[in-house]
C-alpha positions, 0 to 999 in steps of 0.5 A: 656122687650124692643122688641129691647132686645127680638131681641137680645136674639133671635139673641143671641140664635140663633147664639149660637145654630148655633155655637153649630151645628157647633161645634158638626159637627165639633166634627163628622167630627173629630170622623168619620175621620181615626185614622193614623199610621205612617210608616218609611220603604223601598218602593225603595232601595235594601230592597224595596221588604219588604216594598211592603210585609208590604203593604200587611199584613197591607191590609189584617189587615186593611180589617179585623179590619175595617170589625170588626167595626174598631176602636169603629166605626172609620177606621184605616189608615196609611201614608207610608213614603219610608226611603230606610231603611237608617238612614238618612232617617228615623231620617228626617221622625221621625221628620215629624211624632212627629210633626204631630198631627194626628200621634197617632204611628209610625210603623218600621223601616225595619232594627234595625240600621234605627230605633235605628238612629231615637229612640232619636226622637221618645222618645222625642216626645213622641210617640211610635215607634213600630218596629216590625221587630228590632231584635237588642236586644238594640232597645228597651232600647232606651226608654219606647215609644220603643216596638217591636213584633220581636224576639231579636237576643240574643233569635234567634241566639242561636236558629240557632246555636243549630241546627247547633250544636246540630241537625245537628252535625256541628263542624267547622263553616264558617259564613257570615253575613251582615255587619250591626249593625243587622249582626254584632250583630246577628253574635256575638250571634250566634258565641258565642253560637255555641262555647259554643255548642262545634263548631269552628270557622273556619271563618267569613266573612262580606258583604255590602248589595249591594255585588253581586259578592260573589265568592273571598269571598268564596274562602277564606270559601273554604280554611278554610275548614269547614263542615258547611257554616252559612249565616246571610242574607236576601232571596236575598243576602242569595240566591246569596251567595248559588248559587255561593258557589255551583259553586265554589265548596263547598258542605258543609251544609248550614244553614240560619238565619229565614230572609232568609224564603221567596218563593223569596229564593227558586224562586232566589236560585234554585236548589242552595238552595237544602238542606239548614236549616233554623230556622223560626218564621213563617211557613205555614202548622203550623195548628194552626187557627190564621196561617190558617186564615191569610194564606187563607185570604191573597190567597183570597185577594192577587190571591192565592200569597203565604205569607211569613214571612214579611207578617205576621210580618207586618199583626200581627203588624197592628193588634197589633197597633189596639188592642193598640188604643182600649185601649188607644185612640188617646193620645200618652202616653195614647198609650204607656201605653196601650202595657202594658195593652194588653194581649193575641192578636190574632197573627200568630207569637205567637199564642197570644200575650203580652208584656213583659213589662221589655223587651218590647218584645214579649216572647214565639213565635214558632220556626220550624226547617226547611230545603229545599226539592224538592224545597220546606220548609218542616220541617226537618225529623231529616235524614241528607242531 
């Protein structure tokens, strides 16, 4: 061999192990940056309050999973994106997140209409939208990359309504509810149940979510002379309608639905909320050891904040997405497939978890019947108001 062809394979040989050493740096780089979620939800806007509580959950998920060792050694992270929880917005960010690479899974959005309005965008790319607060029973027959960890308003409604009917003896129903896809639907479930229960339906009333001024509205309630007053809200617009319903003079029994469970409904209701029932998926003195561990995790984290349901949601929705990516990586139908495989997730909502693979959906969560006492959510005695 020439010395001018020994030159070469040493040349040769080095440039292919100096590309092989920055190959496999490459390779580590990759490896050891975050697996990224995707998530579409409200940061400003009226619903800008749920989106702040996400934050928390998944922080204190985060905190958790990566103490844990994290991802077979890789961090968990998530890109934030404020869709005011309206449709326009989440369908644009549907678009950003399936064209992004690094996106291995979206999370949300807040309201089931904001959600079900970018599915098609999802189901197309391929990649999963795990909504984890879309109660609306069609968000999942929107495709096999929909899944979701929240309670369907075809099993929650019946739910409310039983203990209306059933628990507290109500017959002659007044209901109010959101007028949204999620509150027309939820008021639907829970008017038929509650007449197969034996109630009446005195009337129903929808409201747009920017309504503040609620009192014409209750009037009319007023009128229809009912012994029960419905309310299909969230905390702040289900405080409002508690604390002008009082004024103008109606001192039926009021029930809610689990959405208004938040220390924000006793703070922004008063004395106006007094007595009113509500069903609720979350409750913090339940004993069981994965709802004590959240509560005492977040107190420590958050300044002895007290959580709420949305915090919870969110927390169990982080952790969730981590039990998902263990089993199936970085690939996006990989990902899909592996909510199938999932089983028994530590969980505050359900204890342990595992998808229904026909419903997409997470069967069995608790359900505590709870009213307001002294200003505080304490489990109903069974003792009338």
């Amino acid at each position: 061999m020439s010395n001018i062809d020994r030159r070469t394979l040493v040349k040769g040989s080095l440039a292919a192990m100096m590309a092989g050493t920055a190959f496999s740096r490459a390779a580590l780089a990759q490896s050891a940056e975050p697996i990224l979620l995707g998530i579409s939800g409200p940061l400003t806007g009226p619903n800008a309050q749920y989106g702040a509580q996400w934050k928390q959950g998944f922080d204190l998920a985060l905190d958790e999973i990566h103490a844990a060792g994290g991802i077979n050694g890789r961090k968990l992270a998530y890109q934030f994106e404020d869709s005011q929880s309206d449709p326009r917005q989440s369908v644009a960010i549907a678009q950003k997140f399936v064209s992004d690479p690094r996106i291995v899974m979206e999370l949300g959005d807040f309201s089931s209409p904001a959600s079900m309005a970018a599915s098609p965008i999802y189901q197309r790319g391929g990649l999963v939208q795990f909504g984890f607060t879309n109660s609306h029973p069609d968000f999942t027959k929107g495709g096999d990359f929909m899944w979701s960890t929240s309670v369907s308003q075809a099993d929650e409604q019946p739910l409310l309504a039983s203990y209306a009917v059933r628990r507290l003896g109500l017959k002659k129903l007044a209901v109010l509810h959101l007028n949204t896809d999620w509150g027309r639907t939820s008021r639907d479930h829970f008017v038929k149940a509650a007449k197969e229960y034996g109630a009446e339906i005195a009337v129903t009333e929808g409201y747009i979510a920017e309504e503040r001024d609620f009192r014409s509205t209750l009037v009319r309630v007023r009128d229809a002379s009912p012994d029960g007053l419905i309310l299909i809200s969230y905390y702040s617009d289900g405080a409002l309608i508690a604390r002008q319903a009082r004024q103008v003079g109606l001192k039926q029994t009021i029930c809610a639905a689990s959405s208004v469970y938040s220390p924000k409904f006793l703070e922004l209701g008063g004395e106006a909320v007094e007595d009113v029932h509500l069903g609720t998926r979350y409750f913090p003195q339940d004993p069981r050891p994965e709802v004590r561990k959240f509560i005492e995790g977040f107190k420590a984290k958050y300044n002895g904040q007290e959580p709420d349901a949305f915090n919870a949601y969110s927390y169990d929705a982080m952790n969730m997405a981590a039990a998902v990516v263990k089993i199936g990586g970085t690939d996006r139908r990989a990902i899909r497939d592996a909510f199938a495989k999932v089983k028994d997730v530590s969980s505050v909502i359900f204890g342990k978890a595992t998808f229904d693979v026909e419903s997409r959906r997470v069967k069995g969560a608790m359900n505590a019947e709870l009213v307001v006492r002294k200003g505080q959510f304490t489990l109903w005695d069974g003792k009338p108001t």
